[in-house]
C-alpha positions as CSV (number, residue, x, y, z in Angstrom):
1,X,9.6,-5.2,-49.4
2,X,9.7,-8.3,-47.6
3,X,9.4,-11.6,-49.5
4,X,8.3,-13.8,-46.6
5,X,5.0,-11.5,-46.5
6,X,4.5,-11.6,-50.2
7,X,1.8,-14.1,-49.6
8,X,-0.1,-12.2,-47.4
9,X,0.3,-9.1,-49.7
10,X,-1.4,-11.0,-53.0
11,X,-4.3,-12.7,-50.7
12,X,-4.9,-9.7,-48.9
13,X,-5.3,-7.6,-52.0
14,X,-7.5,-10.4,-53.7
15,X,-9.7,-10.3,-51.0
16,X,-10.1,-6.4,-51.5
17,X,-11.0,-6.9,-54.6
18,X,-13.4,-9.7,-54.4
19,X,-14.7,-6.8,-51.9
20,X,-14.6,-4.2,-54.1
21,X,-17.1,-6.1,-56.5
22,X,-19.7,-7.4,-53.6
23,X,-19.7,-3.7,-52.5
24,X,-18.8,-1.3,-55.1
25,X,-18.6,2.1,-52.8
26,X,-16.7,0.6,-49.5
27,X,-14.7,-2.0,-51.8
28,X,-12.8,0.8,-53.7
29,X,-12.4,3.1,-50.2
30,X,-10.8,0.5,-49.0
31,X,-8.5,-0.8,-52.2
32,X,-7.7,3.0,-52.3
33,X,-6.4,3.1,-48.9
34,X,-4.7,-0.6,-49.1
35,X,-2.7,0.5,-52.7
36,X,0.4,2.5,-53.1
37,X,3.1,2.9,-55.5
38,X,5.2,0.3,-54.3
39,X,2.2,-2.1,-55.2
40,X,1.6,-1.0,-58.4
41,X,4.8,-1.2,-59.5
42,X,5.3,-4.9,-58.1
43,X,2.3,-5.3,-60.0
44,X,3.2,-3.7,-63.6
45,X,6.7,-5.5,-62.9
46,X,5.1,-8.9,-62.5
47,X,2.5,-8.3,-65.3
48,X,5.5,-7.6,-67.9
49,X,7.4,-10.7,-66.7
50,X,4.7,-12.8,-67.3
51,X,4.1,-11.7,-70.3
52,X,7.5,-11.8,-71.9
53,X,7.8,-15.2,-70.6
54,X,4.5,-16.2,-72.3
55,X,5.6,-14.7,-75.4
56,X,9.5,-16.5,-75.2
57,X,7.2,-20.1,-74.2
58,X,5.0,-19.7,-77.3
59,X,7.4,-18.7,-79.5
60,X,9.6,-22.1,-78.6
């Protein structure tokens, strides 16, 4: 994955889902065809990094 398109990557997918809930039907064809493993595991990474560094901030 390149990190100098990473940008690109989150605005792009935001946009598909700000798609997906204007129109329901073509919005999730086309976040079906846009999403791959790859994605979704950038995604669960970055969701469990943010929230053990939530947890370590309110804890100190």
């Amino acid at each position: 994955m390149q990190t100098d398109r990473l940008g690109d990557l989150v605005v792009g997918t935001a946009g598909d889902i700000a798609g997906a809930v204007v129109d329901p039907r073509q919005g999730l064809s086309k976040l079906r065809s846009v999403v791959t493993v790859r994605s979704l595991v950038a995604v669960a990474a970055g969701l469990a990094v943010g929230f053990l560094l939530a947890r370590s901030a309110r804890r100190g």
